[in-house]
N, CA and C atoms as an extended XYZ file, in Angstrom:
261
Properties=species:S:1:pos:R:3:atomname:S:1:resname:S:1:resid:I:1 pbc="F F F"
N        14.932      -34.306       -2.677 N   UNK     1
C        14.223      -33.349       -1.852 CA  UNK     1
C        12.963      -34.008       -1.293 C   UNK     1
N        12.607      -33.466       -0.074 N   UNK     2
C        11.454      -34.173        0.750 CA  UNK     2
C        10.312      -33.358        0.472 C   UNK     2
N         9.359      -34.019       -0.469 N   UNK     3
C         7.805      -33.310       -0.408 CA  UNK     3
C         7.025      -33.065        0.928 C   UNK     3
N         6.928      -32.223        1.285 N   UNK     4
C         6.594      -31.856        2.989 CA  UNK     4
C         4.842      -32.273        2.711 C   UNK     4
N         4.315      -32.200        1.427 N   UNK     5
C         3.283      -32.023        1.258 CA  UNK     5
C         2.437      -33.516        1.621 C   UNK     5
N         3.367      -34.399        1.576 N   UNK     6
C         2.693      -35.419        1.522 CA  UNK     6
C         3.244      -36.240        2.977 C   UNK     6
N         4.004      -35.739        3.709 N   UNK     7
C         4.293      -36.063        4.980 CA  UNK     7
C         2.926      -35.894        5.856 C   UNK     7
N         2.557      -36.399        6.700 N   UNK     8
C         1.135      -36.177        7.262 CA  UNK     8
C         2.170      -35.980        9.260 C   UNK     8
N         1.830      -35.294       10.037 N   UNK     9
C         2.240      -34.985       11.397 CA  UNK     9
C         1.495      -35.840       11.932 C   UNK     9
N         2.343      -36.246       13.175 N   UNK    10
C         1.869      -37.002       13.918 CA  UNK    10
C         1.798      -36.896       15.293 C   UNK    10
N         0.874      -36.540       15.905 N   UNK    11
C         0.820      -35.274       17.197 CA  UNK    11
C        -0.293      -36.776       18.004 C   UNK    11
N         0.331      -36.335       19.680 N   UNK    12
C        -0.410      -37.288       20.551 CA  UNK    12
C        -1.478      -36.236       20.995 C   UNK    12
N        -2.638      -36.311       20.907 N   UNK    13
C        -3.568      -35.419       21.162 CA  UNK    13
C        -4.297      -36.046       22.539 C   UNK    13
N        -4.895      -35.042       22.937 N   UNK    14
C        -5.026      -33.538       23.365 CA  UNK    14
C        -3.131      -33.256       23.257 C   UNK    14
N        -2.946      -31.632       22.525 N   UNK    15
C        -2.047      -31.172       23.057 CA  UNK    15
C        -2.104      -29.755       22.715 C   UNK    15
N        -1.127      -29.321       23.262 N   UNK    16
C        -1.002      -27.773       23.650 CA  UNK    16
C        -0.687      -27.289       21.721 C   UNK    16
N        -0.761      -26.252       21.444 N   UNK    17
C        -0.644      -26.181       19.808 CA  UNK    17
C        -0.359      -24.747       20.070 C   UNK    17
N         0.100      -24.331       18.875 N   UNK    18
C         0.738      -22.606       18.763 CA  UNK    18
C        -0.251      -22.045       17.303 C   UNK    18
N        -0.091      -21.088       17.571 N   UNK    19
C        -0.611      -20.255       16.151 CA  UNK    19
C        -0.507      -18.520       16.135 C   UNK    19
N         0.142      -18.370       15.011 N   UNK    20
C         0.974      -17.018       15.238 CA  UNK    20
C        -0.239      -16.285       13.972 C   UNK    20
N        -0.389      -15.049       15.001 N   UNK    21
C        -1.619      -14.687       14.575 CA  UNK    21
C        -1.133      -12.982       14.073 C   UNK    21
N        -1.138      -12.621       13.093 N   UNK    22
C        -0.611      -11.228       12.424 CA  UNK    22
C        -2.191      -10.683       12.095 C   UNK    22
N        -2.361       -8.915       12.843 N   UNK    23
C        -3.255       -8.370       12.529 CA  UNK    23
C        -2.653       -6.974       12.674 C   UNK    23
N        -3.933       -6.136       12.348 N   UNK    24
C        -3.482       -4.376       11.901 CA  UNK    24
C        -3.120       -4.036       13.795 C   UNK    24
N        -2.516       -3.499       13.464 N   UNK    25
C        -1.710       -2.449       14.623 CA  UNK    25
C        -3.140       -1.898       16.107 C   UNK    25
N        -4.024       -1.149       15.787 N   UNK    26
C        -5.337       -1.152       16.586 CA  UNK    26
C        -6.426       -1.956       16.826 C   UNK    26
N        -6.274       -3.667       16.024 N   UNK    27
C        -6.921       -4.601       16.841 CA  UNK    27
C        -6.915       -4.824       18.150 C   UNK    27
N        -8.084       -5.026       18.919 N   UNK    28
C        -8.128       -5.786       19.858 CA  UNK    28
C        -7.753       -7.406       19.810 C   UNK    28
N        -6.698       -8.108       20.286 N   UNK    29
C        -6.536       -9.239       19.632 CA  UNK    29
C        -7.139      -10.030       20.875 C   UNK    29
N        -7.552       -9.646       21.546 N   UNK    30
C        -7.498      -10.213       23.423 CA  UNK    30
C        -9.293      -10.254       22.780 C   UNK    30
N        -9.894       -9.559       22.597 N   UNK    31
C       -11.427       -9.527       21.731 CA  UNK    31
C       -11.684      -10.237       20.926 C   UNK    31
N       -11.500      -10.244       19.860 N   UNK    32
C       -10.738      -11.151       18.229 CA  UNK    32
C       -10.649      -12.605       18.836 C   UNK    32
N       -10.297      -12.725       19.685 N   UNK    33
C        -9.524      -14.309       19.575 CA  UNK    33
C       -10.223      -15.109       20.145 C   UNK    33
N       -11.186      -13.917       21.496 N   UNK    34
C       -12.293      -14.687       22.461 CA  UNK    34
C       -13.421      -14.835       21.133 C   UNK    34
N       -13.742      -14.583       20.175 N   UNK    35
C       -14.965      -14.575       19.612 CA  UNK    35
C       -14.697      -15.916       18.615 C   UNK    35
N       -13.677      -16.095       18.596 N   UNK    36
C       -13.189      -17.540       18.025 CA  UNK    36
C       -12.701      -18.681       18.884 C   UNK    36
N       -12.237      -19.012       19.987 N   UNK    37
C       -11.664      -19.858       20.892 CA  UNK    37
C       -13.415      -19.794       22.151 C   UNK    37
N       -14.200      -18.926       21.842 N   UNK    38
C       -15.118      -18.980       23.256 CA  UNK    38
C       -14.474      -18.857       24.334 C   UNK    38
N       -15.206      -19.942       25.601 N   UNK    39
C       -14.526      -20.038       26.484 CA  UNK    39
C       -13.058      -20.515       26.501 C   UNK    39
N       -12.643      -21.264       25.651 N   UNK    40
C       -11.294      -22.177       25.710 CA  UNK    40
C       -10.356      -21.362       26.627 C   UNK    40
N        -9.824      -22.044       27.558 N   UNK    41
C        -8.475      -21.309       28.093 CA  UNK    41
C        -7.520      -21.244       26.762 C   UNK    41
N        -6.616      -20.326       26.813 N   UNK    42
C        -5.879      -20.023       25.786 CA  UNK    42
C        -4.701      -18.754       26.699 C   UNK    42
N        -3.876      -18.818       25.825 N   UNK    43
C        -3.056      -17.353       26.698 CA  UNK    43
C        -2.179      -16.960       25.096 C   UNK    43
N        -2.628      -15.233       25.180 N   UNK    44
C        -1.770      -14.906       23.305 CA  UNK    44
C        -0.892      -13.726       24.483 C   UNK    44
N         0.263      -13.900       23.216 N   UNK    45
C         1.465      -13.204       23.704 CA  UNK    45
C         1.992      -12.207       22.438 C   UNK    45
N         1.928      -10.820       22.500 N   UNK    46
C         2.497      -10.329       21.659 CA  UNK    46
C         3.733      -10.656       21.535 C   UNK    46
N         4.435      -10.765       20.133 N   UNK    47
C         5.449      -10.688       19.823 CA  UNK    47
C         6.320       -9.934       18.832 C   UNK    47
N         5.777       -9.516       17.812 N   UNK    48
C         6.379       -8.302       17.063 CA  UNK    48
C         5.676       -7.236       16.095 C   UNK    48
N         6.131       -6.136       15.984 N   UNK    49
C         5.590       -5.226       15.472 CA  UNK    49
C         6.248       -4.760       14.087 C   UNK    49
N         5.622       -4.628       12.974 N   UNK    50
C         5.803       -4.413       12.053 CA  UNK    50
C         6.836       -2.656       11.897 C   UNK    50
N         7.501       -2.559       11.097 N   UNK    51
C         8.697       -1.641       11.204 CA  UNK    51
C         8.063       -0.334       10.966 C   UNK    51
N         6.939       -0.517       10.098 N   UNK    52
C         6.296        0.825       10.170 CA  UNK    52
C         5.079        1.043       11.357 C   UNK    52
N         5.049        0.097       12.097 N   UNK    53
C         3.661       -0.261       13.455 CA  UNK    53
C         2.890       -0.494       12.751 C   UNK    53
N         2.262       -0.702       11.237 N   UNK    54
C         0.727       -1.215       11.270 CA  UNK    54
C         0.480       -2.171       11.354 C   UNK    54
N         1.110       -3.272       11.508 N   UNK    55
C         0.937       -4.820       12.196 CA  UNK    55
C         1.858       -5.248       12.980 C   UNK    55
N         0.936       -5.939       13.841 N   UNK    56
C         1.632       -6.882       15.466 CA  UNK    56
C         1.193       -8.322       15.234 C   UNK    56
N         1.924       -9.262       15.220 N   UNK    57
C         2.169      -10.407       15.555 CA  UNK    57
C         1.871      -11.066       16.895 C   UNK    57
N         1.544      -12.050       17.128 N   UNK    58
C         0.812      -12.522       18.651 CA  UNK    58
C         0.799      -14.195       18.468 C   UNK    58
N         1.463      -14.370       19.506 N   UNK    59
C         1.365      -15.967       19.913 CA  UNK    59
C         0.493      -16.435       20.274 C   UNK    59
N        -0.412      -17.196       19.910 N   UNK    60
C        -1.899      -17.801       20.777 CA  UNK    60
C        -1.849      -19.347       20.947 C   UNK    60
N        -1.248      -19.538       22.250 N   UNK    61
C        -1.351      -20.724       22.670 CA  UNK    61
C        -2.784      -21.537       23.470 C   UNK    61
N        -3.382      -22.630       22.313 N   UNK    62
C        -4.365      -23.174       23.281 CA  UNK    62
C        -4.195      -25.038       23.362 C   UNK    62
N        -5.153      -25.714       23.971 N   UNK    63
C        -5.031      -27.484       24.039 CA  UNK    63
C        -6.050      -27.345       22.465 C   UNK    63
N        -5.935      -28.206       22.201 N   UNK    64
C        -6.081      -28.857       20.520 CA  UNK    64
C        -6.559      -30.085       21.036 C   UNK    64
N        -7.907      -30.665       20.700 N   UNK    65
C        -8.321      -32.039       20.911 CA  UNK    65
C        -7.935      -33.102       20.097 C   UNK    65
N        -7.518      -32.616       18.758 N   UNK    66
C        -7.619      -33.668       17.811 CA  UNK    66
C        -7.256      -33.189       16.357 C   UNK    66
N        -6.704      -33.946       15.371 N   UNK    67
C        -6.451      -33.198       14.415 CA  UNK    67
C        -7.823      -32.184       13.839 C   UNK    67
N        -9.061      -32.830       13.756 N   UNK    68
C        -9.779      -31.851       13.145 CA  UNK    68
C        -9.928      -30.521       13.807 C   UNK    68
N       -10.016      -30.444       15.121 N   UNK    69
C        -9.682      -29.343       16.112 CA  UNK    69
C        -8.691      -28.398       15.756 C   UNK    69
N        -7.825      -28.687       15.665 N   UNK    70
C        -6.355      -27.766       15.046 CA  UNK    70
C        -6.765      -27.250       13.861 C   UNK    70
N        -7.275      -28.460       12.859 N   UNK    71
C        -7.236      -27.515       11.240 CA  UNK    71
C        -8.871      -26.399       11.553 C   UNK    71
N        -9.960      -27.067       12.573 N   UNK    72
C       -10.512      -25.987       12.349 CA  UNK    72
C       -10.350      -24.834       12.795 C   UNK    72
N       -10.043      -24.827       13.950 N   UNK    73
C        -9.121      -23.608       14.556 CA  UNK    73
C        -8.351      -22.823       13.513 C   UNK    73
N        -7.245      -23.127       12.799 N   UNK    74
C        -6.789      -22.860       11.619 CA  UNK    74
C        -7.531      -22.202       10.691 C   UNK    74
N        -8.675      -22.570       10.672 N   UNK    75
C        -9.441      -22.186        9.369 CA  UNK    75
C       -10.437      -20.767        9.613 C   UNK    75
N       -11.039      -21.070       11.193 N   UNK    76
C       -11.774      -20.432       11.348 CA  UNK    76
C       -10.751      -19.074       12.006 C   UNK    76
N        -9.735      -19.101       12.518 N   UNK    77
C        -9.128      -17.906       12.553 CA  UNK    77
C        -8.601      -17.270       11.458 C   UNK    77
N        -8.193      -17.538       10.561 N   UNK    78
C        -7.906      -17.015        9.530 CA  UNK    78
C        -9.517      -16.344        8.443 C   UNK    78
N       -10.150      -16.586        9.064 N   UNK    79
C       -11.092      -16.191        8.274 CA  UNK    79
C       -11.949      -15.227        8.786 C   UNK    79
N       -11.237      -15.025        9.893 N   UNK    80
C       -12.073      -13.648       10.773 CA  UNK    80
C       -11.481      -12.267       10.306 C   UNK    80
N       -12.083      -11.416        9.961 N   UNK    81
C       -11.958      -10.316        9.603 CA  UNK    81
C       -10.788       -9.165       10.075 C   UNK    81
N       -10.810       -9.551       11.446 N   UNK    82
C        -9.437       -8.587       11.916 CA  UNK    82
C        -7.972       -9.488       12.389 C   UNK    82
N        -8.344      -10.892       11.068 N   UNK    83
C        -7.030      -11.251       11.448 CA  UNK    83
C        -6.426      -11.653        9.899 C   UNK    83
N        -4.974      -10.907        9.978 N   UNK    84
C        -4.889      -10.691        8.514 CA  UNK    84
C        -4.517      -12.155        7.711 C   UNK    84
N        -3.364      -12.551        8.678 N   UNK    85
C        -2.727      -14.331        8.502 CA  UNK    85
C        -2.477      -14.991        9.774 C   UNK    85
N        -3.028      -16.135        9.323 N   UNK    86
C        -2.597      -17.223       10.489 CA  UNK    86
C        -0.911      -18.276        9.887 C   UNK    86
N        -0.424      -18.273       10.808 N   UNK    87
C         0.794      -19.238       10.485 CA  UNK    87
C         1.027      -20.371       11.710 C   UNK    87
């Protein structure tokens, strides 16, 4: 079996990056996402809704400069209050 853990990615940077962003059902995620990305162009795309509606799922595509760029992005969205998980 392949330890994924110790595989390291190998991405040509600047590049375009994804991050699937799950929050409660009456977030503003279009709000939420500007207070973390700033100006960055970016474009989020809903994509699914939880079976009972209290959570929606959302695609947030932005450019990524560099690996530390991505993991902080990573870090700092997940740690904002109206966003429940980042994947």
């Amino acid at each position: 079996m392949i330890d994924l853990s110790k595989e390291k990615l190998e991405l040509d940077y600047p590049c375009n990056w994804t991050y699937k962003l799950v929050v409660k059902e009456q977030i503003n995620i279009k709000t939420t996402v500007k207070e973390v990305v700033l100006k960055r162009e970016h474009s989020i795309v809903e994509s699914k809704t939880s079976k009972k509606g209290k959570f929606k799922s959302y695609t947030l595509e932005l450019l990524v400069h560099n690996e530390d760029d991505r993991k902080t992005l990573f870090e700092v969205l997940g740690q904002h209050d109206n966003i429940k998980m980042v994947l």
